[in-house]
Residue, then its C-alpha position, 0 to 999 in steps of 0.5 A: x235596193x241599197x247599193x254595196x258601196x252605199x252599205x259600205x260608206x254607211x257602215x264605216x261612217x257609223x263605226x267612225x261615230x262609234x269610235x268618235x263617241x267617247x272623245x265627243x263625250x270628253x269633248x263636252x263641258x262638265x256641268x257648271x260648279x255651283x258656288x253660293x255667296x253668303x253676304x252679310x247686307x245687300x246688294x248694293x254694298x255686298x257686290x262692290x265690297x266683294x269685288x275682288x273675289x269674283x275677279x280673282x277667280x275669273x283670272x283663275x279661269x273661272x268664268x261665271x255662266x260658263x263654267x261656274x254659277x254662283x248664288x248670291x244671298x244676302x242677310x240685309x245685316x240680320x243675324x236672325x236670318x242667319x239660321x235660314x241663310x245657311x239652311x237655305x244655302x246647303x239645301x241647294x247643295x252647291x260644290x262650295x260655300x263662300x261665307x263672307x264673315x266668321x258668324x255666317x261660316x258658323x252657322x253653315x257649318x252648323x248644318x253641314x258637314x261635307x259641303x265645302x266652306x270657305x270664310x274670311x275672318x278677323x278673329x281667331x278661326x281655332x278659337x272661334x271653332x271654325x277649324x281644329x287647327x290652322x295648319x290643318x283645318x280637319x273639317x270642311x272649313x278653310x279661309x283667311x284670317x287676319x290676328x286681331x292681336x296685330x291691329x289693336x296697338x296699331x289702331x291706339x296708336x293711330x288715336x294717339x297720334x291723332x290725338x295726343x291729349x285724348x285720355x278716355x276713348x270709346x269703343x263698341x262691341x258687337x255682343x254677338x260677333x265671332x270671338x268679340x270677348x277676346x278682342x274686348x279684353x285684348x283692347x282694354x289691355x292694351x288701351x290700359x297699357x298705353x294709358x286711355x281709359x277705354x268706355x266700351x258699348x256692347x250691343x246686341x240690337x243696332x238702336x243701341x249704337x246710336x244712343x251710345x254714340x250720343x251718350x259719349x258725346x256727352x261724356x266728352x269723348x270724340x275718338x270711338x273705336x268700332x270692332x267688326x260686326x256683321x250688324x254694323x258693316x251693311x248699316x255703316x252710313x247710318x253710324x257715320x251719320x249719327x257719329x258726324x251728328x256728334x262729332x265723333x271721330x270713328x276708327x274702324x276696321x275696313x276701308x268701306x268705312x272710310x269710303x262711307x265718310x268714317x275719318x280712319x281705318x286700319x286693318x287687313x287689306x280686304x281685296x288681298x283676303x278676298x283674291x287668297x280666298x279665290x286661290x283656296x276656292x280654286x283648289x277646292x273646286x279643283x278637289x283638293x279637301x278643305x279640310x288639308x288646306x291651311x287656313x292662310x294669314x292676312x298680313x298686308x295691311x292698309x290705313x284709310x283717311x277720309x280728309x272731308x269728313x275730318x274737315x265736317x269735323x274741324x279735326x286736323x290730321x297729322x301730317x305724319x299719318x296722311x302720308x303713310x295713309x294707303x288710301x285719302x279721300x279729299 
């Protein structure tokens, strides 16, 4: 027979439980966020490059395991796996999808419409259909852009500095990169303008970058230009190593070049691009709708200098560009 104060105590504990129920409910962590990274090459160079990104959103109290996952798939620089990368990412249906580059963010947005996309870019967003405008993106993409317009007198300029007699430049084109046709003829305007006569390769398949590199040696020129392509960047050894065969100087987009051995590099700083698409991830997971968020401006910019690959070379940079260069390696 149970007692009237053992009944008591019983029935007060488990009214206790009931009226802690809702707060213990509160109490308990949401379901992680899952966030899936589409990457253009591998691993390897993937995760270093990208680094930024990642730390950015742990400051912001995004703490991976705990309450975000994030998925990482890489396109080993295949745009043939670019149709299956994007499917298999929206089949998972993540809370957000971070396209590391314009064409892989087109090809996500080809299959959705509603999941979250964040991307960062080197070509015109609005020209390239990513959003409708850059104020207000009015679909389920947003991210950072930097205008191909700022850069391309500024790379000319670094060849003329660094070589004042040069007359003829090279310049390759991935065909099938995100608004590659303006910035061809925005480079062939300008490099008219400030009095080179631009050779430019496009290409559609990596085997024709090295032939190309070799058949400017032979027309004589050293200083080539490399615009930004998904194909090239995780492949970006194999192009230094054909280019130093050759004795081409290359003047590329991204400071990972430069850290592969390419002699110069100017472009927007990638880190500030990857931690302002934290910040624009962060206001997503959080709710706020990609399609109200402004697409956002890169505008600090760094010049990168491989001094030992200039010396394989027998090429002596300027004084003048050394000591304005944000990063040197000797």
């Amino acid at each position: 027979m149970v007692r009237p104060a053992v009944k008591r105590r019983a029935l007060l504990g488990a009214l206790g439980l009931a009226a802690a129920l809702p707060w213990l409910a509160a109490a308990q962590p949401a379901r992680p966020m899952l966030v899936i990274v589409l990457f253009t090459g591998d691993s390897e160079d993937d995760e270093p490059a990208t680094r930024s990104f990642f730390d950015q959103m742990r400051r912001l109290g995004w703490i991976e395991d705990q309450n975000i996952v994030y998925e990482r798939i890489f396109g080993k620089g295949m745009r043939a796996y670019l149709e299956g990368l994007a499917r298999s990412a929206v089949s998972r249906t993540p809370d957000l999808i971070f396209a590391s580059v314009a064409s892989i963010a087109l090809a996500v947005l080809e299959e959705t419409g509603s999941i979250p996309v964040v991307f960062m870019t080197s070509s015109d967003p609005v020209a390239g259909g990513l959003v409708a405008s850059l104020a207000r993106p009015g679909r389920n993409a947003t991210g950072t852009f930097q205008p191909p317009g700022d850069v391309a007198p500024k790379r000319l300029e670094l060849i003329r500095e660094t070589f004042p007699r040069a007359t003829r430049i090279g310049a390759v084109f991935d065909r099938r990169a995100a608004g590659i046709q303006q910035q061809k003829e925005l480079y062939q305007a300008t490099a008219a303008r400030m009095g080179f006569d631009l050779h430019a390769v496009e290409f559609t398949n990596f085997e024709v970058v090295p032939k190309a590199l070799a058949r400017f040696r032979k027309d004589k020129i050293t200083a080539v230009l490399v615009a930004g392509s998904l194909t090239l960047f995780p492949r970006r050894r194999e192009v230094v190593n054909a280019a130093m065969r050759n004795g081409i100087v290359l003047l590329t987009t991204r400071a990972d070049w430069v850290e592969s051995g390419a002699v110069l590099s100017y472009g927007a700083e990638v880190a500030e691009a990857l931690r302002r698409c934290a910040r624009i991830s962060d206001r997503i997971l959080k709710g706020a709708p990609a399609a109200s968020i402004p697409v956002e401006e890169v505008t600090k910019f760094e010049l990168a200098v491989n001094l030992r690959s200039a010396q394989a070379l027998a090429i002596d940079i300027p004084k003048p560009v050394i000591e304005r260069a944000d990063r040197v390696i000797k």
